[in-house]
N, CA, C and O atoms as a GROMACS GRO file, in nm:
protein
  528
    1UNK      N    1   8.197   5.874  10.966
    1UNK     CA    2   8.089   5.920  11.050
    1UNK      C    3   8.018   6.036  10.979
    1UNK      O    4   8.078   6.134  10.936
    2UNK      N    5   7.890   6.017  10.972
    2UNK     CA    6   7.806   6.150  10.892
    2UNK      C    7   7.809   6.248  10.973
    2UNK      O    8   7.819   6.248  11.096
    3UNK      N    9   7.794   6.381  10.856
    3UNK     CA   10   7.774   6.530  10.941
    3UNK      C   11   7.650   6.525  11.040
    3UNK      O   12   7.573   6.442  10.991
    4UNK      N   13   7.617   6.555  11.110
    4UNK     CA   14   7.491   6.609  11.175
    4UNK      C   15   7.423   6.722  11.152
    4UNK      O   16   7.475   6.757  11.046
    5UNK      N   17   7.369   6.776  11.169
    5UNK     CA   18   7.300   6.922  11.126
    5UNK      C   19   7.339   7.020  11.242
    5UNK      O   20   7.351   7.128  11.186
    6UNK      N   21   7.354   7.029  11.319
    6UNK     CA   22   7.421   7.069  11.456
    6UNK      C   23   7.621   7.080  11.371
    6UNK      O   24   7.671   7.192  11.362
    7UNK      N   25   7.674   6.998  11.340
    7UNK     CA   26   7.802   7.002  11.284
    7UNK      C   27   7.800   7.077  11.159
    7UNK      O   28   7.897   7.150  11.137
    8UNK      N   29   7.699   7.071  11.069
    8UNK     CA   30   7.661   7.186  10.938
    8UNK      C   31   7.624   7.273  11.004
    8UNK      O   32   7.709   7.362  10.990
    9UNK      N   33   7.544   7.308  11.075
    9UNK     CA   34   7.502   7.440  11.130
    9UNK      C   35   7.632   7.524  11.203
    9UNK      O   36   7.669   7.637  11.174
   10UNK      N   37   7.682   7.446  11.292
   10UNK     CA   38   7.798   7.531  11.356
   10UNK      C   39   7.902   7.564  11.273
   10UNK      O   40   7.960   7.665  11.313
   11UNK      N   41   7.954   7.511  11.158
   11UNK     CA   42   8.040   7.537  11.029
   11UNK      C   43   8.021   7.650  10.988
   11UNK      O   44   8.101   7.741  10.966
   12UNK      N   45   7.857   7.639  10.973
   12UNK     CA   46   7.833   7.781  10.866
   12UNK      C   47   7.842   7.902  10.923
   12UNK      O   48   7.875   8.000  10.856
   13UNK      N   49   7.806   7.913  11.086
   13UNK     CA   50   7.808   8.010  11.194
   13UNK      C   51   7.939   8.071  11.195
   13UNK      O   52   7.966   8.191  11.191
   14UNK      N   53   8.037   7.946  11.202
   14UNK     CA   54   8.177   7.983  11.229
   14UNK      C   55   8.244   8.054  11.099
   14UNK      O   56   8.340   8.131  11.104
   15UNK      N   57   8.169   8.012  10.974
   15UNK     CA   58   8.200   8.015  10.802
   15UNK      C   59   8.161   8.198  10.854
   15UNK      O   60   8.230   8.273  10.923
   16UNK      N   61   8.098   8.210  10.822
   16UNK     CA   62   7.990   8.375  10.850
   16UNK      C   63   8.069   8.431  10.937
   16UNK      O   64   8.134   8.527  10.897
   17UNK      N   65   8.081   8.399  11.039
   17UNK     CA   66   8.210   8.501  11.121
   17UNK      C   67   8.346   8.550  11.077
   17UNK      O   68   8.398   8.661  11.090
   18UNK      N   69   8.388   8.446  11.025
   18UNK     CA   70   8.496   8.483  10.937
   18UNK      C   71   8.519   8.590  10.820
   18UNK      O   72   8.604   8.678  10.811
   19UNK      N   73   8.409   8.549  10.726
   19UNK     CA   74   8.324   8.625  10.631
   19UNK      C   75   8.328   8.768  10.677
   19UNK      O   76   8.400   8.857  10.630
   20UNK      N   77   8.230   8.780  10.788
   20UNK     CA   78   8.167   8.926  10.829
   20UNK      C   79   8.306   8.940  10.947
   20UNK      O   80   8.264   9.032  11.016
   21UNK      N   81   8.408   8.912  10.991
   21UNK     CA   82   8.533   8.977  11.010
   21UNK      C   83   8.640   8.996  10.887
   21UNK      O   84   8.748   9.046  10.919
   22UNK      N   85   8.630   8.977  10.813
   22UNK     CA   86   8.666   9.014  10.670
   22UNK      C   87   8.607   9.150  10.615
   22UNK      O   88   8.665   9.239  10.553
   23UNK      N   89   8.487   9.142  10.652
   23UNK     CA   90   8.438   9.242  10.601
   23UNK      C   91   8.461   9.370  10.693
   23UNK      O   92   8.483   9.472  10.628
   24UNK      N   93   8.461   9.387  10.851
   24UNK     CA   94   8.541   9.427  10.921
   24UNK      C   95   8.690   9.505  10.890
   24UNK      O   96   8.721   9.623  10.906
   25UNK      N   97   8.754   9.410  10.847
   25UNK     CA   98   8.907   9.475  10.813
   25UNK      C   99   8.925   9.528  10.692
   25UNK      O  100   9.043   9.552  10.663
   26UNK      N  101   8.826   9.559  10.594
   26UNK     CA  102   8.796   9.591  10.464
   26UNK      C  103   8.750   9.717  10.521
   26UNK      O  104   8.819   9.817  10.501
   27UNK      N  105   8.647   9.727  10.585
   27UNK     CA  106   8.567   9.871  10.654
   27UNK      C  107   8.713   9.952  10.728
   27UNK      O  108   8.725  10.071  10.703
   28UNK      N  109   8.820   9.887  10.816
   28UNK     CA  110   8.865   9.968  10.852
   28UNK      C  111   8.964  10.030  10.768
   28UNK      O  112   8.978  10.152  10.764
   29UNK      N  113   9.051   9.927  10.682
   29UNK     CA  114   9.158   9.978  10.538
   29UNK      C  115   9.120  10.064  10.491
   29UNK      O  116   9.202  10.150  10.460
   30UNK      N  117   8.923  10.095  10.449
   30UNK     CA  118   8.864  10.204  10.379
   30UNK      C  119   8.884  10.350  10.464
   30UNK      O  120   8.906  10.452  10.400
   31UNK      N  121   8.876  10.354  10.603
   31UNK     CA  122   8.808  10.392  10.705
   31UNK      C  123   9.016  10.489  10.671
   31UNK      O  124   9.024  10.602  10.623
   32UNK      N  125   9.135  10.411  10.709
   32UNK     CA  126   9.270  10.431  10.715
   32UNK      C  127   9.294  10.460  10.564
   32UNK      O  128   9.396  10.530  10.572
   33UNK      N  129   9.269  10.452  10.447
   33UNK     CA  130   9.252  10.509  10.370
   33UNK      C  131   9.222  10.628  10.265
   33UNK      O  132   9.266  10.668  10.158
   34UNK      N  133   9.113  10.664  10.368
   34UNK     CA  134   9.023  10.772  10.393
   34UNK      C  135   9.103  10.881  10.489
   34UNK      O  136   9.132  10.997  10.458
   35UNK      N  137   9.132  10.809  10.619
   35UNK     CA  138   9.217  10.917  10.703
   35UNK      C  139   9.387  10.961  10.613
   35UNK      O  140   9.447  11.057  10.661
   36UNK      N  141   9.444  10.897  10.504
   36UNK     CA  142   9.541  10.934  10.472
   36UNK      C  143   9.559  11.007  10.361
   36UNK      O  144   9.658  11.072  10.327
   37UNK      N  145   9.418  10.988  10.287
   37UNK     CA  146   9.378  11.139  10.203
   37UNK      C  147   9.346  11.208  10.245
   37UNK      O  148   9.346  11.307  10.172
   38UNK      N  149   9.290  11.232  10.383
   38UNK     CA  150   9.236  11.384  10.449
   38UNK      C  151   9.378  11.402  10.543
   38UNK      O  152   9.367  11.508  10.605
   39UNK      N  153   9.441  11.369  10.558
   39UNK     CA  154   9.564  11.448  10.562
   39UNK      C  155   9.694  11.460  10.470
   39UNK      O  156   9.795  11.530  10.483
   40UNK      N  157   9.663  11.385  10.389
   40UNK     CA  158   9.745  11.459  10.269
   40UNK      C  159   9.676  11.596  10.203
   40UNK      O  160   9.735  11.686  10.142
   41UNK      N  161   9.520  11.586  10.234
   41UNK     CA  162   9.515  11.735  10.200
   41UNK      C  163   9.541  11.845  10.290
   41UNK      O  164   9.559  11.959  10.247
   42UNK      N  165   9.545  11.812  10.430
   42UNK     CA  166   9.586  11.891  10.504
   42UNK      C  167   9.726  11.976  10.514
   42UNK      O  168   9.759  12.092  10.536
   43UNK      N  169   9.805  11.818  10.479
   43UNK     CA  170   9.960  11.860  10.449
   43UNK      C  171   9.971  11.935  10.348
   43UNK      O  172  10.046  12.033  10.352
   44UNK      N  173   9.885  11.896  10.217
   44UNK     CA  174   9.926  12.024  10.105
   44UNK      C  175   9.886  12.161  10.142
   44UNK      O  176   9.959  12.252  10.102
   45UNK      N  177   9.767  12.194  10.223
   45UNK     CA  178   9.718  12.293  10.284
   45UNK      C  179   9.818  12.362  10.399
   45UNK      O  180   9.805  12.478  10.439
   46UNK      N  181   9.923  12.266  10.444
   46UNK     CA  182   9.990  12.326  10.576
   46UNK      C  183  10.082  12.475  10.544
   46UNK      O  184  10.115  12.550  10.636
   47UNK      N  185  10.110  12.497  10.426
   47UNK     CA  186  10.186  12.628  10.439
   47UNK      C  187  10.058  12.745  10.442
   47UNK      O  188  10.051  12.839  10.522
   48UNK      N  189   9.992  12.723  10.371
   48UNK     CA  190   9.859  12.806  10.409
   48UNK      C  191   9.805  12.814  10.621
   48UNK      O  192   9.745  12.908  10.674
   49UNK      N  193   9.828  12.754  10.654
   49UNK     CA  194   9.780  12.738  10.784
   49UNK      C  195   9.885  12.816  10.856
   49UNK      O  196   9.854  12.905  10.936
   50UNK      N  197  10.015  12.783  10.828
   50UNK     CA  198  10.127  12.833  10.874
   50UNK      C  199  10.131  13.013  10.857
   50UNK      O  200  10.167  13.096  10.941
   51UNK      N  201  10.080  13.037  10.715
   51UNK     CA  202  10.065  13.224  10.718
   51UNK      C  203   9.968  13.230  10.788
   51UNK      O  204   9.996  13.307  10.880
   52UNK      N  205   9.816  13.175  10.802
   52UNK     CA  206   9.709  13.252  10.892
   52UNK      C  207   9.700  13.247  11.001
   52UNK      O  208   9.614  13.298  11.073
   53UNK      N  209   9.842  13.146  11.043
   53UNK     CA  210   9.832  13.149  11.252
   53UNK      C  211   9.965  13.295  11.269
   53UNK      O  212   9.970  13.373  11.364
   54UNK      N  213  10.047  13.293  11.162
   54UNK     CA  214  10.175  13.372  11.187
   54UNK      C  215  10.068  13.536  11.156
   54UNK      O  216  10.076  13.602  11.259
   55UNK      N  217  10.019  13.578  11.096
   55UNK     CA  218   9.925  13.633  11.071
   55UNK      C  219   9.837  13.710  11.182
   55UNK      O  220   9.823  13.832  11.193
   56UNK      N  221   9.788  13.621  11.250
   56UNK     CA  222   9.663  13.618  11.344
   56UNK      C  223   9.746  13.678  11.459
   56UNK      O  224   9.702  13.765  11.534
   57UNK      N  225   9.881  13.617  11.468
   57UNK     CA  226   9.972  13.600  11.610
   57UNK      C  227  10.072  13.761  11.610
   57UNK      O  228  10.118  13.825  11.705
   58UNK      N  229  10.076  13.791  11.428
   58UNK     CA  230  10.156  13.967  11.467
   58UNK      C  231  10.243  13.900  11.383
   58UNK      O  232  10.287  13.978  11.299
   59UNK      N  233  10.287  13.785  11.372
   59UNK     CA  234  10.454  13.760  11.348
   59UNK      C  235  10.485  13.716  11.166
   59UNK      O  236  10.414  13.669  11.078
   60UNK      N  237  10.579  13.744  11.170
   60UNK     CA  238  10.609  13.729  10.994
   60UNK      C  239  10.661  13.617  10.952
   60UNK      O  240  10.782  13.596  10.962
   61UNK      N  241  10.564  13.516  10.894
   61UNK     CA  242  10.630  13.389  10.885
   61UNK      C  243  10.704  13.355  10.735
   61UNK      O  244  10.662  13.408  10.632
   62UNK      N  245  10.794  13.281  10.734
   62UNK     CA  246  10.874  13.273  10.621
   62UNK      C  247  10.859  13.118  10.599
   62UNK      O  248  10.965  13.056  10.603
   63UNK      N  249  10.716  13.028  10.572
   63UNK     CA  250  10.757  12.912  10.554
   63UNK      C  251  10.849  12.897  10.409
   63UNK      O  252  10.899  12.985  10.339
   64UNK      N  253  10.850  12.749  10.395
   64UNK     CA  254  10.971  12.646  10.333
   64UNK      C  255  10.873  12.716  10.204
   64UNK      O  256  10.766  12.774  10.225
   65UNK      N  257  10.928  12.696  10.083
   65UNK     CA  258  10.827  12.700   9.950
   65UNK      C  259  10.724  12.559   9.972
   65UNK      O  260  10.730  12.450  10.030
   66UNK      N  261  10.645  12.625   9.902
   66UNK     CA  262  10.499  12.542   9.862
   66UNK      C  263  10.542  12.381   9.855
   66UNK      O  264  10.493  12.287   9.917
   67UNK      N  265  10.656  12.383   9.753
   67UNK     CA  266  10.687  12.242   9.687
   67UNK      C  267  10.659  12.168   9.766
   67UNK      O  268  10.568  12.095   9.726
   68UNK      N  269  10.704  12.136   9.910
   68UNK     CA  270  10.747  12.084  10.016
   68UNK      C  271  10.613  12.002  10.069
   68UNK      O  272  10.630  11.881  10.084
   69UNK      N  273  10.510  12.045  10.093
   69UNK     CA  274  10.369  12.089  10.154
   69UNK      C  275  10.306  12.013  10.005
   69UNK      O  276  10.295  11.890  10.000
   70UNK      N  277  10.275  12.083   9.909
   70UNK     CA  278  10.229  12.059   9.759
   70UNK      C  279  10.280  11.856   9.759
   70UNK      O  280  10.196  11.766   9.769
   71UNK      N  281  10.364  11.844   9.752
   71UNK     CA  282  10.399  11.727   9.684
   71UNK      C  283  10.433  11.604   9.808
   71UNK      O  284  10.489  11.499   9.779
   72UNK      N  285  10.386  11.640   9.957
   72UNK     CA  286  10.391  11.507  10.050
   72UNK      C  287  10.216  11.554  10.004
   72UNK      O  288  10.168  11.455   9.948
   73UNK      N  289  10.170  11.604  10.006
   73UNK     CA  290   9.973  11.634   9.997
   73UNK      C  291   9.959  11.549   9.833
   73UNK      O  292   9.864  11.471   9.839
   74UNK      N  293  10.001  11.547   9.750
   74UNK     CA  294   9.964  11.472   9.679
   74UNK      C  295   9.988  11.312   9.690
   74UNK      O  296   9.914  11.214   9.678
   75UNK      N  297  10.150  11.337   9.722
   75UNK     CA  298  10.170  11.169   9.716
   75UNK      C  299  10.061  11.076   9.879
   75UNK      O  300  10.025  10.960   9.898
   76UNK      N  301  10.050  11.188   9.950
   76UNK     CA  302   9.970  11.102  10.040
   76UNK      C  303   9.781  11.036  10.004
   76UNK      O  304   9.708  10.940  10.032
   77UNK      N  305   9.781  11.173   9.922
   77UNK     CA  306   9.654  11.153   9.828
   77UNK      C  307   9.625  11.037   9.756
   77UNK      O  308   9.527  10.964   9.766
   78UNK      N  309   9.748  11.026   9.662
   78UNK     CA  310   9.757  10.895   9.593
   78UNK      C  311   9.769  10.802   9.649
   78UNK      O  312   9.684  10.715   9.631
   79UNK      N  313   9.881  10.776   9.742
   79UNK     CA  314   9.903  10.603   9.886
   79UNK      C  315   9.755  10.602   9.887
   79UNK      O  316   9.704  10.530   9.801
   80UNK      N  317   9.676  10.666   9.965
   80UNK     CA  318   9.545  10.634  10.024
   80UNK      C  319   9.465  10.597   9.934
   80UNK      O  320   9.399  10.494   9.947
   81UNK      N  321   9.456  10.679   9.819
   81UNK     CA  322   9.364  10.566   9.699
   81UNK      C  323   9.388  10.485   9.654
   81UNK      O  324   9.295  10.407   9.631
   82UNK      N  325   9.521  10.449   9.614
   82UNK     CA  326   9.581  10.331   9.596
   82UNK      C  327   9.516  10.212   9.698
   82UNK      O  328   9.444  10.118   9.663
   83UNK      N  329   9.567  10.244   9.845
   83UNK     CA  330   9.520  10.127   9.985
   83UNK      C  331   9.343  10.094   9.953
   83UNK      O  332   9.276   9.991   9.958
   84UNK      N  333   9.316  10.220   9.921
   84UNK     CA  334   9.170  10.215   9.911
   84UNK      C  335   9.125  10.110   9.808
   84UNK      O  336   9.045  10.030   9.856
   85UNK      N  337   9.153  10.092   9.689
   85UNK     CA  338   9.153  10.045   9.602
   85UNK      C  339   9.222   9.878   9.614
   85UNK      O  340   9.150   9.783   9.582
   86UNK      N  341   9.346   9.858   9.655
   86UNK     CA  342   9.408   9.705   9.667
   86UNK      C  343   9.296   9.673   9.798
   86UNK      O  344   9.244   9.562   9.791
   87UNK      N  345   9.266   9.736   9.886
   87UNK     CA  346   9.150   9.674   9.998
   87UNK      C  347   9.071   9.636   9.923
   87UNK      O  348   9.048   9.516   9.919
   88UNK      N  349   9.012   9.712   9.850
   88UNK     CA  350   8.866   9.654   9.801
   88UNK      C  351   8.916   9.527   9.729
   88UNK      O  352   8.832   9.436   9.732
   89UNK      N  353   9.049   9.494   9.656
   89UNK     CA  354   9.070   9.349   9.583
   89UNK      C  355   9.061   9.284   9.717
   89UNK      O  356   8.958   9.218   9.728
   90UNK      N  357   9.135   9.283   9.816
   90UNK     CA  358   9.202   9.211   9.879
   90UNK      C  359   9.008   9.134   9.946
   90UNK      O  360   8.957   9.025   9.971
   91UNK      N  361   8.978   9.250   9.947
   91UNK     CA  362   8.811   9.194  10.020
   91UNK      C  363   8.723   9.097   9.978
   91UNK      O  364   8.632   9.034  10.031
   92UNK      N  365   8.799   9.104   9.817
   92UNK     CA  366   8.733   9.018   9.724
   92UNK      C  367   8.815   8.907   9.690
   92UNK      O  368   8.776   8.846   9.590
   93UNK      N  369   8.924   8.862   9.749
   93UNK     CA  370   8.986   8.771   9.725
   93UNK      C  371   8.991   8.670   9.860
   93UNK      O  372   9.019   8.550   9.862
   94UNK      N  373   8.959   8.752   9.963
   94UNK     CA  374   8.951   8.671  10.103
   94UNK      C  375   8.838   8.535  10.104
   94UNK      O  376   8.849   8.430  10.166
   95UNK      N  377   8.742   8.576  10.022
   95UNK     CA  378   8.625   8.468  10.096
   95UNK      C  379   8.638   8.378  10.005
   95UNK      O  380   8.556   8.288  10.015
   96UNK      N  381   8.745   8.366   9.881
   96UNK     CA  382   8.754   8.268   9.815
   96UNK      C  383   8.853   8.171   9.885
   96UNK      O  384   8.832   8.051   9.896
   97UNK      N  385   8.957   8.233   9.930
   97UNK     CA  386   9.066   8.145  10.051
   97UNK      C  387   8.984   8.131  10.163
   97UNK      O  388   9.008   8.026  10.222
   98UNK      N  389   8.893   8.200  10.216
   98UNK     CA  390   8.842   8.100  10.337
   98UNK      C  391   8.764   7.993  10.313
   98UNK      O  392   8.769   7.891  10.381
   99UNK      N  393   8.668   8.016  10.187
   99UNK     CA  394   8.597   7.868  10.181
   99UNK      C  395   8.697   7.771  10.108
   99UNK      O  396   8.688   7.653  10.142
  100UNK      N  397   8.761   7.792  10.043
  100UNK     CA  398   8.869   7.671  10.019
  100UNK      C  399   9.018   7.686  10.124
  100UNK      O  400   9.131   7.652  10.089
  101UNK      N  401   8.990   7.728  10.222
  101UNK     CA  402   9.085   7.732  10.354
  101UNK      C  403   9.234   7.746  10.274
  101UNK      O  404   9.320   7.663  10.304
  102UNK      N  405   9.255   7.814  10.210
  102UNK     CA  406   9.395   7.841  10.171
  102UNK      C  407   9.398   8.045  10.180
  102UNK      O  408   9.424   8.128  10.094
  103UNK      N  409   9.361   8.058  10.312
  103UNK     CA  410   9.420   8.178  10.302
  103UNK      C  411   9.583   8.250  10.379
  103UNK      O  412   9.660   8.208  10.464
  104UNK      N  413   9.579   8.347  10.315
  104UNK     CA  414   9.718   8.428  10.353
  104UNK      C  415   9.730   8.546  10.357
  104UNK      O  416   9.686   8.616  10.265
  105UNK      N  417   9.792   8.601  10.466
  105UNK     CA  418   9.797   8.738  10.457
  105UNK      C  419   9.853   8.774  10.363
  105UNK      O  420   9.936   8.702  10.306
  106UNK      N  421   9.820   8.903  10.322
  106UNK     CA  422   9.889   9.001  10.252
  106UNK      C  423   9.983   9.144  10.338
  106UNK      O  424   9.966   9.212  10.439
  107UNK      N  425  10.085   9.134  10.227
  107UNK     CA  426  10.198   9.235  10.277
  107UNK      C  427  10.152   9.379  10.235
  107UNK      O  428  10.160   9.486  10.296
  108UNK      N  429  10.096   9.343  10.100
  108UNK     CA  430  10.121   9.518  10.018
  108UNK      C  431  10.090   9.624  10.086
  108UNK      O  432  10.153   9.730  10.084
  109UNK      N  433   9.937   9.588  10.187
  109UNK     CA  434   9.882   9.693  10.207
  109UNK      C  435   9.939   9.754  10.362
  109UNK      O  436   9.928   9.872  10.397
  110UNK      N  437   9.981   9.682  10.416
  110UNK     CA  438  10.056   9.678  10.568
  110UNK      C  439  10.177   9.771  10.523
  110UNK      O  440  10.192   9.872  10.592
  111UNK      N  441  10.267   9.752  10.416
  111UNK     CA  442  10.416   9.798  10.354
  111UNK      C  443  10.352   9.913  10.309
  111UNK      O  444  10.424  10.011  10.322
  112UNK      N  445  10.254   9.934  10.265
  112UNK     CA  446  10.171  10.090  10.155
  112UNK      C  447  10.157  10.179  10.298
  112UNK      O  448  10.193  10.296  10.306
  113UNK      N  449  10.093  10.093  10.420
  113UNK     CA  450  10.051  10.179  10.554
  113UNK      C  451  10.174  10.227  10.575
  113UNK      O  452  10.191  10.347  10.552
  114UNK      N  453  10.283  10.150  10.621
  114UNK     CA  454  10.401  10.160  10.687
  114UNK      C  455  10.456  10.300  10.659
  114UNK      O  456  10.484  10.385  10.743
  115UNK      N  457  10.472  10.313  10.456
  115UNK     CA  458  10.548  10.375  10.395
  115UNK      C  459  10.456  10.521  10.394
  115UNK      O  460  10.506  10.629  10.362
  116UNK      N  461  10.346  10.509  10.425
  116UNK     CA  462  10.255  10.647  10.410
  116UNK      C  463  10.274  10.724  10.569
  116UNK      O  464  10.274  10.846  10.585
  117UNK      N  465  10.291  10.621  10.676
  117UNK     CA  466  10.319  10.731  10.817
  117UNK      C  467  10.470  10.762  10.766
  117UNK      O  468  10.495  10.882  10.775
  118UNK      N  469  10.541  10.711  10.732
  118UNK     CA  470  10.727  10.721  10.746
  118UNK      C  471  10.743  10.833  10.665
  118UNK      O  472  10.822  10.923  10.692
  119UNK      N  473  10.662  10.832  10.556
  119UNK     CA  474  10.655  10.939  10.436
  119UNK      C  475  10.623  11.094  10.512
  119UNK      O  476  10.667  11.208  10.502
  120UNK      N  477  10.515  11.020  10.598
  120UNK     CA  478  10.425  11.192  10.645
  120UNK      C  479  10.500  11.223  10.772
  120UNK      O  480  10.490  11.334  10.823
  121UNK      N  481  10.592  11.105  10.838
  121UNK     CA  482  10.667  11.170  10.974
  121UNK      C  483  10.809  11.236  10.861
  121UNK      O  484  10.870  11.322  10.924
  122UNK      N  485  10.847  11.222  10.771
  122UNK     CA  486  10.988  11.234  10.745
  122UNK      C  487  10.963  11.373  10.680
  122UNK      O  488  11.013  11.473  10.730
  123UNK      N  489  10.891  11.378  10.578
  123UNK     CA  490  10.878  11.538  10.551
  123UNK      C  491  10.818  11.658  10.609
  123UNK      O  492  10.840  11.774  10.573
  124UNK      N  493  10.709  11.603  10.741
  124UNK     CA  494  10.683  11.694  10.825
  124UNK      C  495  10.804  11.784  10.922
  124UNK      O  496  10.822  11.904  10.948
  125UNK      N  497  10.878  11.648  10.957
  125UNK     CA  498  10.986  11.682  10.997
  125UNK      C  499  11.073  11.752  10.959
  125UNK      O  500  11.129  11.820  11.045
  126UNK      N  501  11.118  11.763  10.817
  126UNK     CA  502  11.171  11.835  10.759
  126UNK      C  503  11.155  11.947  10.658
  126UNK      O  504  11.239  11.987  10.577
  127UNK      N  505  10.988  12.004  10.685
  127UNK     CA  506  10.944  12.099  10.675
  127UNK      C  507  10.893  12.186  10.775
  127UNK      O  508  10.850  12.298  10.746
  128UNK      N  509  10.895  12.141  10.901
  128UNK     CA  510  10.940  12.214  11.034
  128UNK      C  511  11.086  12.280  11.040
  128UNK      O  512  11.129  12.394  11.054
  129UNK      N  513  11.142  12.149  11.022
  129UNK     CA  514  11.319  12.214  11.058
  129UNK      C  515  11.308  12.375  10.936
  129UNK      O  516  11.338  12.487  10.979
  130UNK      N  517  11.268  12.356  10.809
  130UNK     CA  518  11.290  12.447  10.740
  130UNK      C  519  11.243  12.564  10.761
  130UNK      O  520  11.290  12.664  10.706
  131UNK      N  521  11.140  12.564  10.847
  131UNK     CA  522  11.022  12.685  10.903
  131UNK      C  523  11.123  12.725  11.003
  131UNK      O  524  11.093  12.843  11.020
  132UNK      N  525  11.192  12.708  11.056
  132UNK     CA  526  11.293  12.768  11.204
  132UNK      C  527  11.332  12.887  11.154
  132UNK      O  528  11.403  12.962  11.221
   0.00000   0.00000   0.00000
């Protein structure tokens, strides 16, 4: 039975949605990307924040050394450009699996997210405990 133009037309509609929701989850990876370098600079910044509230407040603060603060602020720096960077492949590898319908998720960048909150809950945590 031949296509109709009504059956090509609704393909391509449905083709394009896919497409431009692709492009969607590319905008937000950039978007989560973006939020995990601006708080890895925050985190390297946090012992600084910690003297100008102890400071402001009268009280004498003794945070953890720098190291602590210094080196979750970089490595969070790096995760996020990294995500930033495999998104942009991953954006460019999607619309080749949708028009030949062999697509698949990917893990890396979901496992890169995972490991960048676990990273920033585990040493926050234990650069609090050290501030006590």
């Amino acid at each position: 039975m031949p296509e109709t133009a009504t059956d090509i037309s609704g393909a391509k509609v449905r083709n394009r949605r896919v497409h431009m929701a692709n492009e969607r989850t590319f905008l937000a990876w950039t978007r989560t990307s973006i939020s995990i370098m601006a708080l890895g600079f925050v985190v390297e910044k946090f012992a600084l924040f910690l003297k100008q509230v102890s400071s402001y407040l009268g009280r004498v603060a003794t945070p953890p050394p720098a190291g602590y603060s210094s080196v979750l602020g970089i490595i969070l720096v790096g995760l996020g450009a990294i995500m930033g960077v495999l998104a942009f492949f991953r954006y460019k590898t999607v619309p080749r699996q949708i028009d030949s319908d062999t697509y698949a998720p990917s893990m890396l960048l979901d496992v890169l997210l995972i490991l960048a909150v676990l990273t920033t809950g585990l040493f926050l945590m234990l650069y609090l405990i050290h501030s006590l």
